[in-house]
C-alpha positions in Angstrom: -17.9 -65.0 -45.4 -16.3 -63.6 -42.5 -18.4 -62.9 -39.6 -18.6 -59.9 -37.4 -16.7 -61.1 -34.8 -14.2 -62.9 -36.8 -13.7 -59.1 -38.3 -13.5 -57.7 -34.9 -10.9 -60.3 -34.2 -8.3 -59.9 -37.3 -8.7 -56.0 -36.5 -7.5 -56.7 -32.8 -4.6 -59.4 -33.9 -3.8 -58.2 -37.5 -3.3 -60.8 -40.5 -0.5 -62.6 -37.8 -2.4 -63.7 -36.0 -0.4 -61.7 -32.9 -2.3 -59.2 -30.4 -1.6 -55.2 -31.6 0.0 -52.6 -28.8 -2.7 -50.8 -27.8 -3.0 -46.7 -28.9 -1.6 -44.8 -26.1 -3.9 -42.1 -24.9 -2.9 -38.5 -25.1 -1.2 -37.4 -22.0 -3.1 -35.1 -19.6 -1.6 -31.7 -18.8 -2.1 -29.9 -16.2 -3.3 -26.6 -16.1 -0.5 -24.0 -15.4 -0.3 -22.8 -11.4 -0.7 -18.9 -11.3 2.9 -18.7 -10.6 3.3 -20.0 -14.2 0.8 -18.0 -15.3 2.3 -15.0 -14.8 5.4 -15.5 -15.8 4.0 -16.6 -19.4 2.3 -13.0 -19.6 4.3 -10.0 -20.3 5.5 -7.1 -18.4 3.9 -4.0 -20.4 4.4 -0.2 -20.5 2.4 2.3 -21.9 2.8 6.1 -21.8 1.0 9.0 -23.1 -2.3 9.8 -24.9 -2.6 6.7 -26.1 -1.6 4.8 -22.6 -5.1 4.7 -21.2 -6.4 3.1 -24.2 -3.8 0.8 -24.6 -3.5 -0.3 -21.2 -7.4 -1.1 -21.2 -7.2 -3.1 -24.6 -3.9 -5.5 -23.1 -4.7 -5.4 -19.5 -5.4 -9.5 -19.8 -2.3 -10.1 -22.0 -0.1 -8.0 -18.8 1.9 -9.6 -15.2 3.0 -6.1 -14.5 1.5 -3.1 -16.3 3.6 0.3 -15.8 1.4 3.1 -16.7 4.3 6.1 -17.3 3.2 9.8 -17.4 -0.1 9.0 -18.9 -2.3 11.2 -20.0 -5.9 10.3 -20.3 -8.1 11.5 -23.0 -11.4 14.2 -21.5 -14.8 11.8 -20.8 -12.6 8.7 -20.3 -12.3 6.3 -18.0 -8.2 4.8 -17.4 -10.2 1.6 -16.7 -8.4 -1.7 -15.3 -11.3 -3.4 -14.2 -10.2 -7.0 -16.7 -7.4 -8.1 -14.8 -6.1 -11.2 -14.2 -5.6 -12.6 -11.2 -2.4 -11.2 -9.4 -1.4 -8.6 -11.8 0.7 -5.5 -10.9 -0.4 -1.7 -11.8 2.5 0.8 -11.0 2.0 4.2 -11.7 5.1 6.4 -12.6 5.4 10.2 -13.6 2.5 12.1 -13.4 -1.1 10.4 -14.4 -3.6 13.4 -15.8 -6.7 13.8 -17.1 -8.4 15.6 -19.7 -11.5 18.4 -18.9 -15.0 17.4 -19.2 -18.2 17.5 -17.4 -19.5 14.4 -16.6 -19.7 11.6 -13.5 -16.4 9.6 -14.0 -15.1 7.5 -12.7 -11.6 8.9 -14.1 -9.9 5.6 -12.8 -11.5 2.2 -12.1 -9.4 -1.0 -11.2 -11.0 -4.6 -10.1 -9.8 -7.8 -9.4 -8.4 -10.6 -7.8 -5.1 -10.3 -5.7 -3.8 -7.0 -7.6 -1.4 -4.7 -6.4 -1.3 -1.0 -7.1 1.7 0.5 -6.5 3.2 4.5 -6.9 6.7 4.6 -7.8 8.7 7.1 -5.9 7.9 10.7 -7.0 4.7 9.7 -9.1 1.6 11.5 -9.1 -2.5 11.0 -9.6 -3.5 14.9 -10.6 -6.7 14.8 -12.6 -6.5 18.9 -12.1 -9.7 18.7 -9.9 -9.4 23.2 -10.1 -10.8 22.9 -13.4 -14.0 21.8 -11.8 -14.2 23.1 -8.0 -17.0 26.1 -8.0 -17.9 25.4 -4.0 -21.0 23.1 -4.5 -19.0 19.5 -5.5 -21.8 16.9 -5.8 -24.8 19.5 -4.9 -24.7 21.5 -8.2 -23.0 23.5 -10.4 -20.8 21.8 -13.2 -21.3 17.8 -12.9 -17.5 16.8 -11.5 -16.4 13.2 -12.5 -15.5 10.9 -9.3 -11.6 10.3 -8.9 -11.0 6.4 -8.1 -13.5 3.6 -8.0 -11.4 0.4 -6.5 -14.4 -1.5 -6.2 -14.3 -5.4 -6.4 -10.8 -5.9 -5.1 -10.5 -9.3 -3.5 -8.1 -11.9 -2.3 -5.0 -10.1 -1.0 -5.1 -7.2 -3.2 -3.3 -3.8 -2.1 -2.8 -0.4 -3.0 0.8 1.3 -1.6 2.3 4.8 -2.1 -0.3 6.5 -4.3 -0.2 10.0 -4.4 -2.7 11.3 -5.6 -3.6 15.4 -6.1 -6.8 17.4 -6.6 -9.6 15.1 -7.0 -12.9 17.0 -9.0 -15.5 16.0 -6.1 -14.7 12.4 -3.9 -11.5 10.6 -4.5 -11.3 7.1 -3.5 -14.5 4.7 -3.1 -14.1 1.4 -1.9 -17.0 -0.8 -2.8 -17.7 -4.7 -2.9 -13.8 -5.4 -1.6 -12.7 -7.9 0.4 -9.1 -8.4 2.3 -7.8 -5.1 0.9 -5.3 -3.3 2.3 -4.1 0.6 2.0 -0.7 1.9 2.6 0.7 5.3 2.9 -1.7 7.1 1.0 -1.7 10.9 0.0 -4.8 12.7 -0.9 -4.0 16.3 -1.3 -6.8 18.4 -2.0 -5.4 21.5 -0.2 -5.7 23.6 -3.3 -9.6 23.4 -2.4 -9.4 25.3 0.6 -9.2 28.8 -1.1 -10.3 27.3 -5.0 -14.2 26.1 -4.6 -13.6 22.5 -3.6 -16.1 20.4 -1.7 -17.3 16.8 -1.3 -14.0 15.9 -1.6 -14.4 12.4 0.7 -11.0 11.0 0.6 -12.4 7.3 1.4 -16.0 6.5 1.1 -16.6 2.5 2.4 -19.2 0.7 1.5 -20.6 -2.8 1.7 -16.8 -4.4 2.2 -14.7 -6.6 4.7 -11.7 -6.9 6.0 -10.2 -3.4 4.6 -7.2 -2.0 6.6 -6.2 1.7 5.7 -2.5 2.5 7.6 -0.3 5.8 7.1 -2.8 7.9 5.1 -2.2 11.5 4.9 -5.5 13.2 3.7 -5.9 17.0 3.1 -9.4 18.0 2.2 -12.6 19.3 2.6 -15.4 16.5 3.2 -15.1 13.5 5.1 -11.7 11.9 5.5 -13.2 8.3 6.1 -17.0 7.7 5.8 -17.9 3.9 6.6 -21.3 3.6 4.8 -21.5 -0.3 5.2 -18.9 -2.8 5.7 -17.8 -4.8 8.8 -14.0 -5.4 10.1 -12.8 -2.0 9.1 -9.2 -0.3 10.6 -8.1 3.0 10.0 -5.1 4.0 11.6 -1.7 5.6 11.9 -3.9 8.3 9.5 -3.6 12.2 9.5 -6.8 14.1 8.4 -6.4 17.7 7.5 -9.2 20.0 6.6 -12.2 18.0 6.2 -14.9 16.6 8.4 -13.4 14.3 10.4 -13.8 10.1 11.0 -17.2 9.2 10.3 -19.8 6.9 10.3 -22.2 6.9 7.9 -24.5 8.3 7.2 -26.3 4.8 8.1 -30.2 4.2 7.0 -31.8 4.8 3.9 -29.1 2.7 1.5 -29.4 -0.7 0.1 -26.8 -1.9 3.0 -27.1 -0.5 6.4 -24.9 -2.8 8.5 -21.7 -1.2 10.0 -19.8 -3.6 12.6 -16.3 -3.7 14.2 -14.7 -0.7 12.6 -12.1 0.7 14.2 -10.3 4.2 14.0 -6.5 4.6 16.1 -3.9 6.4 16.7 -4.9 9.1 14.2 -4.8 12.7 13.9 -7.8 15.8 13.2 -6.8 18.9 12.4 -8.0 21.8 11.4 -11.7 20.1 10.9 -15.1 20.8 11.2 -15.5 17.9 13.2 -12.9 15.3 15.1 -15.1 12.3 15.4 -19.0 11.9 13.7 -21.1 8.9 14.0 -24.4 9.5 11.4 -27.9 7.6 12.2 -30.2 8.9 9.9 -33.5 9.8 11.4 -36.6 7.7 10.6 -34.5 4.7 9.3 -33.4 1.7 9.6 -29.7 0.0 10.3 -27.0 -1.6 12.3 -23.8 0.6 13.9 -22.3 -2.1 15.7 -18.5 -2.5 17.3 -17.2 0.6 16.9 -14.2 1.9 18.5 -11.9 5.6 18.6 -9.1 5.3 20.0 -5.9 7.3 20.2 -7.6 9.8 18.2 -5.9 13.8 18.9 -7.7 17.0 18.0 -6.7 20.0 17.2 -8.4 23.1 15.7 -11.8 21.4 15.0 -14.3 24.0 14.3 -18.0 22.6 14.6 -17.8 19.3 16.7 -15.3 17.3 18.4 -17.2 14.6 19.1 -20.7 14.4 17.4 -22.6 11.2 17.9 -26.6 11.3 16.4 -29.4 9.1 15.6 -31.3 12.5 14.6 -29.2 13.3 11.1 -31.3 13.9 8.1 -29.1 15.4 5.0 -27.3 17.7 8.0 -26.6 17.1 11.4 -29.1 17.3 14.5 -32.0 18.1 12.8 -35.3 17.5 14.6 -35.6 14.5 17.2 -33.6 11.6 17.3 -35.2 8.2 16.7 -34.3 4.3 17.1 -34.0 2.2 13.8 -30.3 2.6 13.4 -29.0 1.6 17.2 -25.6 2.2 18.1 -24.1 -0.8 20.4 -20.8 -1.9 21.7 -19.7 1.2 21.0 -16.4 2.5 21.9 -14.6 6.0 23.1 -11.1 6.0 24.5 -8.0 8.3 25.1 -9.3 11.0 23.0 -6.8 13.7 23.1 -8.2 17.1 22.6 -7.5 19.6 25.3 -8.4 22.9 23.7 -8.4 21.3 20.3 -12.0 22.9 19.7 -12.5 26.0 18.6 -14.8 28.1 21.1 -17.6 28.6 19.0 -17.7 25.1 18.1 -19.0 22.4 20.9 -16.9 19.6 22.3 -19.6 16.7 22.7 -22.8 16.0 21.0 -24.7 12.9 21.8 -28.3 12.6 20.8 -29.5 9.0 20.9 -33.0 7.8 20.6 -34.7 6.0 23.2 -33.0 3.1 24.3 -30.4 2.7 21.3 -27.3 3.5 22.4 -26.7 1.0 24.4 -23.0 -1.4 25.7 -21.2 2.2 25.5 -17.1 2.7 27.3 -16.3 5.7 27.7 -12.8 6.6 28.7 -9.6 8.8 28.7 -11.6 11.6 26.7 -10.8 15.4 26.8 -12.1 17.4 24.9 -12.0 21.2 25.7 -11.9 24.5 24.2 -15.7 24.9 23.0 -19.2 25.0 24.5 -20.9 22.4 26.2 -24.2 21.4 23.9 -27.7 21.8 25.8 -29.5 19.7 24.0 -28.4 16.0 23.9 -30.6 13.2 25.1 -30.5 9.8 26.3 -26.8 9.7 27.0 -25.5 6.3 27.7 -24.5 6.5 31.6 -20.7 6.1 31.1 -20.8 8.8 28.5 -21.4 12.9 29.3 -22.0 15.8 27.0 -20.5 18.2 29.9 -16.5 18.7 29.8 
């Protein structure tokens, strides 16, 4: 009888007598970098009615997608929000969008280190006439949103987009971090004379780190509208129509922090208002670190500079109150020498008691309208009176 460990032993020497080589173990690869990664995944075009749904079905399986003179179906969403990490959307020929009444959005893109790119000449024209009847968001048909680029992180961009005639807001920047904006167009001109309104170019919400440079924005809403977020730049920007650089409104969301936002070396033209900073009344909130500077004026025709901590669904309604304190907050070389209209006023500042507070105040004029009677407990460096 051979014994267990006699068996063990002949398995381990063989009938010889003489020890076996050992199995090898199964090599370890490592994982491909990203690099590799991408270059194992396919550059992909897609075109026409069937491009949206295409596009949304491969985005995983795509490096580079080229989205060429698509045209999206009605009620559909062009929707890029499975990407992997450090793909590349290009847009080329004209993007468009069939008609229907509903919320959008008509475009969403997420993820991690994307770019978004326009080639030369392309266009973003979801037709916005179809919908525009002078009462955007506040009634009338339901108008889908333009461009949700929510959840872009790492070092993810968006250059040369032109995009044209938006139903209601166009681009809404939500949960990003580290993104950055260049030489944008929004042209919602059309709107002027056609019905449009609510037609924010950038709405900003709970994000960090987002730099916006070159934009040229033609509308009739807000051009920028920081909701929430902290280190925020907008410059090098032209604003044409709308209602200005603004703040807020802070108070009443599920994130009321605003801190070191910075607007520069920008133009306002032909605006309701140059420069707005919202506080709503009876809520609560942080506006904290913001600076204007180098901002020029020009045929604004409500408010060039309108700072309240009274605003509750319009501007200076009723008396101003406290929860949402505006600190550290900055005003300098604002150029606007006859740049409001003279039914319009050229500086509005109604604080609540004790929060406005750490104000500079310098190199501001800003001329051509009224001087407002009614502001109240204006920081000491600061005047309502030109």
């Amino acid at each position: 009888m051979i014994s267990v460990s006699s068996a063990l032993l002949l398995v381990a020497f063989g009938a010889s007598g003489a020890l076996s080589s050992p199995v090898a173990a199964p090599a370890v690869t490592p994982g491909p970098s990203l690099d590799n990664a991408l270059q194992k995944r396919a550059s992909c075009t897609f075109s026409g009615s069937a491009g949206a749904s295409s596009a949304s079905k491969s985005q995983a399986s795509c490096a580079t997608i080229v989205l060429s003179n698509v045209a999206v179906p009605s009620g559909t969403t062009l929707d890029l929000s499975d990407l992997e990490d450090g793909t590349h959307v290009i847009f080329e020929g004209t993007t468009s969008w069939g008609y229907k009444e509903w919320t959008g959005p008509l475009l969403q893109i997420k993820g991690k280190d994307i770019t978004i790119e326009g080639a030369s000449g392309s266009v973003l024209d979801p037709d916005g006439a179809r919908w525009w009847d002078g009462e955007g968001g506040n009634g009338g048909k339901t108008k889908p949103k333009f461009f949700a680029a929510h959840d872009l992180t790492g070092t993810s961009s968006i250059v040369n987009l032109n995009i044209k005639n938006t139903p209601v807001q166009a681009v809404s920047i939500n949960g990003c971090e580290g993104l950055t904006v260049t030489d944008m167009t929004i042209d919602n001109s059309a709107g002027d004379s056609a019905g449009g309104h609510n037609t924010d170019a950038f709405d900003i919400g709970s994000s960090s780190g987002i730099t916006i440079t070159g934009a040229k924005v033609y509308n009739q809403d807000d051009c920028v509208a920081v909701n929430s977020g902290t280190d925020i730049t907008f410059s090098g920007g032209l604003c044409s129509g709308g209602h200005g650089l603004s703040i807020g409104s802070v108070g009443g969301r599920d994130d009321n922090t605003v801190e070191n936002v910075t607007f520069k070396d920008s133009t306002v033209t032909k605006s309701v208002n140059g420069i707005r900073v919202k506080a709503v009344a009876g809520e609560t909130g942080t506006i904290k670190g913001v600076t204007y500077s180098g901002i020029t004026l020009s045929d604004i025709s409500k408010y060039g500079i309108l700072i309240e901590q009274n605003y509750d669904g319009g501007d200076l309604h009723g008396d101003p109150t406290s929860g949402v304190p505006i600190t550290d907050f900055t005003v300098e070389n604002i150029s606007g020498s006859g740049g409001v209209e003279s039914g319009g006023y050229n500086v509005v500042v109604v604080c609540g008691s004790g929060a406005c507070s750490g104000w500079t105040w310098s190199g501001v004029t800003v001329t051509g309208g009224k001087d407002y009677g009614s502001c109240q407990n204006v920081p000491s460096v600061a005047t309502c009176e030109v």
